[in-house]
C-alpha positions as CSV (number, residue, x, y, z in Angstrom):
1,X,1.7,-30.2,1.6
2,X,2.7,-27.1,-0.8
3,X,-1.2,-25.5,0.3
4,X,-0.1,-26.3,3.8
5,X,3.3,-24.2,3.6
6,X,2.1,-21.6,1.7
7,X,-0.6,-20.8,4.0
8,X,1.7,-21.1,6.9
9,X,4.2,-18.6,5.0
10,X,1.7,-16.3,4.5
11,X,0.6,-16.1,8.0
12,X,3.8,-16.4,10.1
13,X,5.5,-13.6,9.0
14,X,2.3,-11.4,10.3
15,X,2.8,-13.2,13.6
16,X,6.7,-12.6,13.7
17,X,6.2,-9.4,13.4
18,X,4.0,-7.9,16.1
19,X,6.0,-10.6,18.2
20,X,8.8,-8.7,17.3
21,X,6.7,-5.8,18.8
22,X,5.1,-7.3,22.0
23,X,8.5,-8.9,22.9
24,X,10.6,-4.9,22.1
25,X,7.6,-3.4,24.6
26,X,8.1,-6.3,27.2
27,X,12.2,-5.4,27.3
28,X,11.2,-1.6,27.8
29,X,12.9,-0.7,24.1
30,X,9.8,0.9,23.4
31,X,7.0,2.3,25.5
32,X,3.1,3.5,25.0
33,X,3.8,7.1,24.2
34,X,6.2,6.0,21.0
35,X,3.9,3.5,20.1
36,X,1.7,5.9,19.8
37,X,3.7,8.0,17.5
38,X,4.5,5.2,15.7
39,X,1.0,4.1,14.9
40,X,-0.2,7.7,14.3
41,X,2.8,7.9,12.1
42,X,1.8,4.5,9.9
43,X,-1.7,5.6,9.8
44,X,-0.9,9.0,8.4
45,X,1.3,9.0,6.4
46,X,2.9,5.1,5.1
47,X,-0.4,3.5,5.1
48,X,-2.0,6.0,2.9
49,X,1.8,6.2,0.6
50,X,1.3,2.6,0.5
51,X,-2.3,3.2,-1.0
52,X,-1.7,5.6,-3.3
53,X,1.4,3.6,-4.6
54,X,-0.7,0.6,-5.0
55,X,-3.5,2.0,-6.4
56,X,-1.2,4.0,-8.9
57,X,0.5,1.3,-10.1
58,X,-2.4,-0.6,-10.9
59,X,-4.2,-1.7,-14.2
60,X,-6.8,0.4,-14.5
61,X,-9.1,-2.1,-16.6
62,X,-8.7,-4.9,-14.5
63,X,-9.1,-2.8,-10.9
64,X,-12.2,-1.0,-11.3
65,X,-14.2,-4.7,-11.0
66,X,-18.0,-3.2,-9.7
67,X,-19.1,-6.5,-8.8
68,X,-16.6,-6.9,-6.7
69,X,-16.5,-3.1,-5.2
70,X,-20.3,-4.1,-5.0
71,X,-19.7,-6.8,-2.9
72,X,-17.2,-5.7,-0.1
73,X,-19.6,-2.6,0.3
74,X,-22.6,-4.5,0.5
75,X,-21.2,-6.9,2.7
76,X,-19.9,-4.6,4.9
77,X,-23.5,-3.4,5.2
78,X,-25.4,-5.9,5.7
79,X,-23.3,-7.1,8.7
80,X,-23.8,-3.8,10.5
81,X,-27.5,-3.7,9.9
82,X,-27.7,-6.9,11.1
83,X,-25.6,-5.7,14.5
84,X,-27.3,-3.0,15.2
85,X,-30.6,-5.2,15.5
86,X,-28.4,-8.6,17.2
87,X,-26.9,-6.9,19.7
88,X,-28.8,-4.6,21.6
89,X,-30.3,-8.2,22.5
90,X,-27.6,-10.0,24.0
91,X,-26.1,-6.2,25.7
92,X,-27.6,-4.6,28.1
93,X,-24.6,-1.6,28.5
94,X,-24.6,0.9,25.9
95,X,-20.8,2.1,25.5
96,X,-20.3,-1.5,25.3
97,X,-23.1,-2.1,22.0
98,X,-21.3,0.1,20.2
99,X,-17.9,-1.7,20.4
100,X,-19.4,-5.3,19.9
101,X,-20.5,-3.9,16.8
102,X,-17.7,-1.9,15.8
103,X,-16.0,-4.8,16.8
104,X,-17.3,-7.9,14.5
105,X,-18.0,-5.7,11.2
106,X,-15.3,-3.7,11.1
107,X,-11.7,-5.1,10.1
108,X,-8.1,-4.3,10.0
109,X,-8.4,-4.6,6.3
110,X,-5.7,-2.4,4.9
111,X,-2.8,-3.5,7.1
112,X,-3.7,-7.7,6.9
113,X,-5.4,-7.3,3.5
114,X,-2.1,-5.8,1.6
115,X,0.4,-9.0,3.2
116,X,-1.9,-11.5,3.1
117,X,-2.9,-10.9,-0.8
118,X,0.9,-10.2,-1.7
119,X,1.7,-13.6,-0.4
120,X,-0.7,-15.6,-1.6
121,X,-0.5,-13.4,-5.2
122,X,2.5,-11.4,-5.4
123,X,2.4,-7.6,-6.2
124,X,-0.2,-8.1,-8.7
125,X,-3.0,-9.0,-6.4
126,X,-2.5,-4.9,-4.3
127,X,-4.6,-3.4,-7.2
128,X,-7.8,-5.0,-5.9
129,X,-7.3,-4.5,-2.3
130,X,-6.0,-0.9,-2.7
131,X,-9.6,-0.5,-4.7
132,X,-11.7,-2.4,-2.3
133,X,-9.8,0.1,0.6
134,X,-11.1,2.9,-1.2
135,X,-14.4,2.3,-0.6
136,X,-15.0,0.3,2.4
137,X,-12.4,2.4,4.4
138,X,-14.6,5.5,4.3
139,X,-17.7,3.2,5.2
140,X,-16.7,1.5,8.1
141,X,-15.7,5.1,9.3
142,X,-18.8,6.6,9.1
143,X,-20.7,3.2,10.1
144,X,-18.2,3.0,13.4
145,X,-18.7,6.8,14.1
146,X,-22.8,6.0,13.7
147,X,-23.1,3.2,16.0
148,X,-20.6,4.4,18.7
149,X,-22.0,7.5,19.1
150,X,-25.7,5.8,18.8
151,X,-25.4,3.4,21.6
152,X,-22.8,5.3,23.8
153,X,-25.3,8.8,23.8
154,X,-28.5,7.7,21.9
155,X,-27.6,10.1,18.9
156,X,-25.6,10.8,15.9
157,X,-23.4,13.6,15.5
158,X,-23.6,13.8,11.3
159,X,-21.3,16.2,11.3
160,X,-18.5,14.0,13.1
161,X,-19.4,11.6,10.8
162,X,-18.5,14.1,7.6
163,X,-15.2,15.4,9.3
164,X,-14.2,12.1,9.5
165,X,-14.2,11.0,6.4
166,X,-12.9,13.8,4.6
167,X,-9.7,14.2,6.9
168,X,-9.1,10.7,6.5
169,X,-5.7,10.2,5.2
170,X,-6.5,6.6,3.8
171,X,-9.4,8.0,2.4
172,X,-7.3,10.8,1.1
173,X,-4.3,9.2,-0.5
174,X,-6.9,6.4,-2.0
175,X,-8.8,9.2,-4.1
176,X,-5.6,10.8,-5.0
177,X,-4.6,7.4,-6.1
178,X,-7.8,6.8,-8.4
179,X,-7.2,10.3,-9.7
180,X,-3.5,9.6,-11.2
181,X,-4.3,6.7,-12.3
182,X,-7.8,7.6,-14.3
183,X,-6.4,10.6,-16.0
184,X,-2.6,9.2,-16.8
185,X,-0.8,11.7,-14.6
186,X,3.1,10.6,-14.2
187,X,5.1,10.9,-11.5
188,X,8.9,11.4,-12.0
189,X,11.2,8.6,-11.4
190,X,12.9,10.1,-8.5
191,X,9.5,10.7,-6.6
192,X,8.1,7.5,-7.7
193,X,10.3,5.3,-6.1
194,X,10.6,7.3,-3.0
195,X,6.8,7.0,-2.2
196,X,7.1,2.8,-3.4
197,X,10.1,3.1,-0.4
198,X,8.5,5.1,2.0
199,X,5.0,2.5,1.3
200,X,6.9,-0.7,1.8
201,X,7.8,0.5,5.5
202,X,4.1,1.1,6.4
203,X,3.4,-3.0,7.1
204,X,6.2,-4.1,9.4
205,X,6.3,-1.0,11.2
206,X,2.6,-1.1,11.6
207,X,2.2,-4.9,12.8
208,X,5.8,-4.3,15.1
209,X,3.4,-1.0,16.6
210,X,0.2,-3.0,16.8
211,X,2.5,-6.1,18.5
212,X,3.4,-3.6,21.0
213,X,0.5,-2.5,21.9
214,X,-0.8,-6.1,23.0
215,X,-2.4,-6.1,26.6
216,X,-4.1,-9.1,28.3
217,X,-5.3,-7.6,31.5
218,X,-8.7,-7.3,32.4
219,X,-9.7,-9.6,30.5
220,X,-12.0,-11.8,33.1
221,X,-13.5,-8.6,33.0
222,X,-14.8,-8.8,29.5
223,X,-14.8,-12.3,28.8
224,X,-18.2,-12.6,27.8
225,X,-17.8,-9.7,25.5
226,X,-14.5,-10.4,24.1
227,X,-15.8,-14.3,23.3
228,X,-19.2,-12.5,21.5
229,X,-16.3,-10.1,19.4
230,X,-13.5,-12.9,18.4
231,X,-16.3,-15.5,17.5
232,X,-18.4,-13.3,15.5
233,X,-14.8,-11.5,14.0
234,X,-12.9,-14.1,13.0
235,X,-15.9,-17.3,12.6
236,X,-19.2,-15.9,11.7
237,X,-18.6,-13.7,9.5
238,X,-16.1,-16.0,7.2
239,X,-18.6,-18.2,7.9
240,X,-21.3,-16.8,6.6
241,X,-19.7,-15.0,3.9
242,X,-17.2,-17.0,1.8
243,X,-19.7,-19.5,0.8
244,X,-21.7,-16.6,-0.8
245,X,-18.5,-15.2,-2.4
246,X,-18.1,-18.7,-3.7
247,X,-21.1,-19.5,-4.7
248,X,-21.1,-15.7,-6.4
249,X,-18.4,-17.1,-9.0
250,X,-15.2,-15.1,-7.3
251,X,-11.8,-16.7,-7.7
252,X,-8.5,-16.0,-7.0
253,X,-7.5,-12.6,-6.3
254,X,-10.4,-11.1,-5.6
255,X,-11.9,-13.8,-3.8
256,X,-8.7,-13.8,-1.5
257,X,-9.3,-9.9,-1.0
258,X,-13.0,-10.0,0.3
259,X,-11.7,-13.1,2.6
260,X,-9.1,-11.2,3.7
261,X,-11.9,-8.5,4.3
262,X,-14.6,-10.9,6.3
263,X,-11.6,-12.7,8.1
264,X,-8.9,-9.7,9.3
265,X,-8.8,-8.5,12.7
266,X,-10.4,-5.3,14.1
267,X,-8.8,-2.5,12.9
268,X,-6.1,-0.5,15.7
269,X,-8.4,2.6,14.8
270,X,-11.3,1.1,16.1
271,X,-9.8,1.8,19.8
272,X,-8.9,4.8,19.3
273,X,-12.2,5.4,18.1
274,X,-13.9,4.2,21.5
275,X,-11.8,6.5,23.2
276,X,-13.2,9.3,21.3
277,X,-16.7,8.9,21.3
278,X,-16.8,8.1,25.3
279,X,-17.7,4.0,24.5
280,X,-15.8,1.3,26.1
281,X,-12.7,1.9,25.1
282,X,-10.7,-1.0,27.7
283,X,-13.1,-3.4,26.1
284,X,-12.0,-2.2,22.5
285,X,-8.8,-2.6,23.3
286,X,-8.7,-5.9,24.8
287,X,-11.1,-6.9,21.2
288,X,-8.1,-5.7,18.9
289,X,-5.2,-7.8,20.9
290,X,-7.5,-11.2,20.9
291,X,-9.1,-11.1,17.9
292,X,-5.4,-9.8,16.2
293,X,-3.6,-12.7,17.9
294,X,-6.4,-15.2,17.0
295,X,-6.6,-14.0,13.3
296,X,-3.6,-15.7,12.8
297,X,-4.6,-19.1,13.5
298,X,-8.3,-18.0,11.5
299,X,-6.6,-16.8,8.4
300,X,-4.2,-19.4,7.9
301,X,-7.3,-22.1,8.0
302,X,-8.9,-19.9,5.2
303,X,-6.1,-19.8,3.1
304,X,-4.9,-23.2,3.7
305,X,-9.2,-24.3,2.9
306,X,-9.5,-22.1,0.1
307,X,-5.8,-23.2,-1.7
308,X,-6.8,-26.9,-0.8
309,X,-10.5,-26.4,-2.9
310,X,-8.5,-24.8,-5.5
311,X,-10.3,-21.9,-5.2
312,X,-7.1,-19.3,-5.0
């Protein structure tokens, strides 16, 4: 019974939340352009204070863990190699390859990860995810930029690729982070807890924005689609992947961190993304509200399964 309610008050307070959101959009407090502004404002700038914070504040011994950096990259990887061969079997349209891919391998890990590991772990556990962030956040850029611009116009634009990793703001704030924290440099009292203020607002107001952004129309449209992206999101990889993280000797923290990973929603950037490089980007959007509202349901059975083998 105590796994049980700790898994469920892990996860409800994510669902409250973009409730919160859906049911402020549905009363016409907010609208789409100040969502918008509000997401763009999470993304650049608390998300990556959050980052920094968390990364800054961490022990630097027990952080820098390569086998498990190692192991979220890899991962990562592997699952978007194995896309780009899956898919173009099973879809015929090509705006729509690139999303199903984008869509399964690449996760809202920064704004699930940071909640989900806090409370199961407290404070202590944001080292690690902050860490893992640092590296997969760049990859699934570059990985989402490859295959949308692959399948939507049968090439890659390297140089899109490039500018956007380097004006990342995630990927920003989490080198700037590494860089305190390796060479010792401190931060003035004042400042420091400022940015630990400023970082705390970057999860509710992200999950009330991505709440608000919830659409369920069109979605007979996509079904097929939308059922390949949720099952292959939130079941197959989990699936597939916990049992070698298991069997791999991870426990605890970390092991909570690349669930977290394998078993978070698509990322909000992901449709924005669509959008950009001319793929589907209804379709993206409709993947981001499912698999978001599912994840819920998902992630609280991994936490609960995991807590209940003793494993976390």
């Amino acid at each position: 019974m105590e796994n049980l309610i700790l898994a469920i008050n892990v996860v409800l307070p994510l669902f409250f939340t973009m409730a919160i959101g859906y049911f402020l959009r549905q009363i016409h407090m907010v609208d789409e352009p100040l969502l918008k502004k509000l997401n763009s404002l999470v993304f650049k700038v608390f998300l990556p204070i959050l980052l920094f914070t968390n990364i800054y504040q961490s022990d630097l011994e027990s952080m820098f863990d390569l086998k498990t950096i190692l192991t979220a990259v890899i991962s990562v990887l592997a699952t978007f190699v194995v896309l780009c061969l899956v898919v173009p079997l099973i879809e015929k349209d090509g705006p729509r390859r690139g999303v199903i891919v984008q869509g399964i391998f690449r996760s809202n890990y920064i704004l699930f990860g940071v909640p989900i590991v806090s409370g199961v772990f407290g404070q202590e556990g944001l080292g690690v995810v902050s860490i893992i962030s640092a590296f997969v956040i760049p990859l699934y850029n570059m990985l989402s930029v490859a295959a949308l611009e692959t399948f939507s116009h049968g090439k890659m634009n390297v140089k899109k690729i490039l500018k956007g990793i380097i004006t990342n703001p995630l990927i920003i704030a989490s080198l700037l982070g590494i860089v305190f924290l390796v060479f010792q440099i401190p931060l003035p009292q004042a400042v420091e807890e400022t940015i630990v203020d400023m970082g705390q607002v970057a999860t509710p107001l992200g999950l009330v924005s991505l709440g608000g952004f919830f659409k369920f129309s069109d979605t007979k449209r996509f079904l097929r689609q939308l059922v390949i992206i949720v099952v292959g999101r939130l079941l197959i990889c989990p699936a597939i992947f916990l049992p070698i993280f298991i069997a791999m000797g991870f426990r605890d923290v970390e092991l909570m961190a690349l669930a977290a990973m394998m078993g978070a929603p698509i990322a909000v950037s992901s449709f924005i993304m669509a959008q950009q490089q001319g793929a589907d980007a209804d379709l993206a959007g409709q993947s981001v509200a499912f698999t978001t509202l599912l994840s819920v349901f998902t992630m609280f059975l991994i936490i609960f399964g995991l807590k209940q083998m003793g494993l976390i």
